[in-house]
C-alpha positions as CSV (number, residue, x, y, z in Angstrom):
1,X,-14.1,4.4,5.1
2,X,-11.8,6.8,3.7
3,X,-10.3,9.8,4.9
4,X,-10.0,13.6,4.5
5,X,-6.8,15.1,3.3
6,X,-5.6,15.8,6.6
7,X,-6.7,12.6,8.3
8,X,-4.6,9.7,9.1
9,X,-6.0,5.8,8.8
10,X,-3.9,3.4,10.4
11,X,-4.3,0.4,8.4
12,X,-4.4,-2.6,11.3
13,X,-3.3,-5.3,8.7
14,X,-2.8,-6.1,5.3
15,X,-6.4,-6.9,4.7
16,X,-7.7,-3.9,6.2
17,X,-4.8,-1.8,3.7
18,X,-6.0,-3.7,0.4
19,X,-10.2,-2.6,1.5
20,X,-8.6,1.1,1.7
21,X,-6.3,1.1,-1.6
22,X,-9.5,-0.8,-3.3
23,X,-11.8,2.1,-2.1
24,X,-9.3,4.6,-2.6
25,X,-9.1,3.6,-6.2
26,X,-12.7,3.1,-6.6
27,X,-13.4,6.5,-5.5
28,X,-10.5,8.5,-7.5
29,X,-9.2,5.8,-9.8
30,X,-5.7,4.3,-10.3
31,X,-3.7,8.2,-10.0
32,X,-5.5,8.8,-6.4
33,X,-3.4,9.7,-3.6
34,X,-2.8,7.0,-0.7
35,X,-0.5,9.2,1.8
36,X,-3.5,9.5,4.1
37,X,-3.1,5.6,4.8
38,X,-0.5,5.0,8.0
39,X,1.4,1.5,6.7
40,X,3.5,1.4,9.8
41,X,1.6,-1.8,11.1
42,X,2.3,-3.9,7.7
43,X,4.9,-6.0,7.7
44,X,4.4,-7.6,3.7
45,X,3.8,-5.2,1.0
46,X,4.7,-7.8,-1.7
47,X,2.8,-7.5,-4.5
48,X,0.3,-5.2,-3.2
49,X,-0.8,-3.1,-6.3
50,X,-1.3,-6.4,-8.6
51,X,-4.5,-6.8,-7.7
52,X,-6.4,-3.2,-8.4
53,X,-5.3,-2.9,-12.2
54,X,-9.2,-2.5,-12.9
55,X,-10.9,0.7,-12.9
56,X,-14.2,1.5,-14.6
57,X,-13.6,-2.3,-16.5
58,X,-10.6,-0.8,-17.8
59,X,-7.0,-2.1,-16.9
60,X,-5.2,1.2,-15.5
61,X,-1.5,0.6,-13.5
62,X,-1.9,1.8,-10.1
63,X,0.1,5.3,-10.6
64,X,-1.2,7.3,-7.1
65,X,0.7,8.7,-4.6
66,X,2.3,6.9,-2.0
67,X,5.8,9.1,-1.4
68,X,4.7,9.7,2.6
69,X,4.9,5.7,3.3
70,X,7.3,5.1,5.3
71,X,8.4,1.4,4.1
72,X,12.1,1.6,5.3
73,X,11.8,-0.5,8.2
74,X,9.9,-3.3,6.0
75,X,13.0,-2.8,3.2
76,X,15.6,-3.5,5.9
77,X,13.8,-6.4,7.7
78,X,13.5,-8.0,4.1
79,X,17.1,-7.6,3.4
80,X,18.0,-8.8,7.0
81,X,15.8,-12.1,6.1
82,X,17.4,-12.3,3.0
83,X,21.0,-11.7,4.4
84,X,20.7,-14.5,6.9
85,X,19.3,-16.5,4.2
86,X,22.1,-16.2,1.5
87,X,24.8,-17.3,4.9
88,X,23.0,-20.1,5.6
């Protein structure tokens, strides 16, 4: 199910994120633009690209658009986890 250019699609989890960014890419290949995908609900965007480097059987690095993500709560909760860790 993907979306218009002026509709939003709240991804509910990580699972449901990878089906859109696999569609996404499917549909426009590996330079396709992601900003219609709300990420506010995922918490671990580790290594989330790794697994669509295939397009059309050919290996393409993911290279969309994702600059309207708003990741900087999930940066600071990883360096707060990673803080308490290193005073441990």
């Amino acid at each position: 199910m993907l979306s218009s250019p002026h509709t939003s699609i709240i991804a509910r989890d990580r699972d449901h994120l990878e089906q859109l960014i696999k569609e996404a890419i499917e549909k426009d290949g590996p330079n396709c633009d992601l900003n219609f995908i709300d990420v506010s609900n995922i918490t671990d965007m580790s290594g989330l690209f790794s697994r669509f480097s295939f397009f059309n059987n050919e290996f393409h690095k993911f290279n969309g658009d994702i600059s309207k993500w708003d990741v900087s709560n999930k940066l600071r909760s990883e360096e707060r986890r990673v803080g308490k860790e290193c005073r441990s």
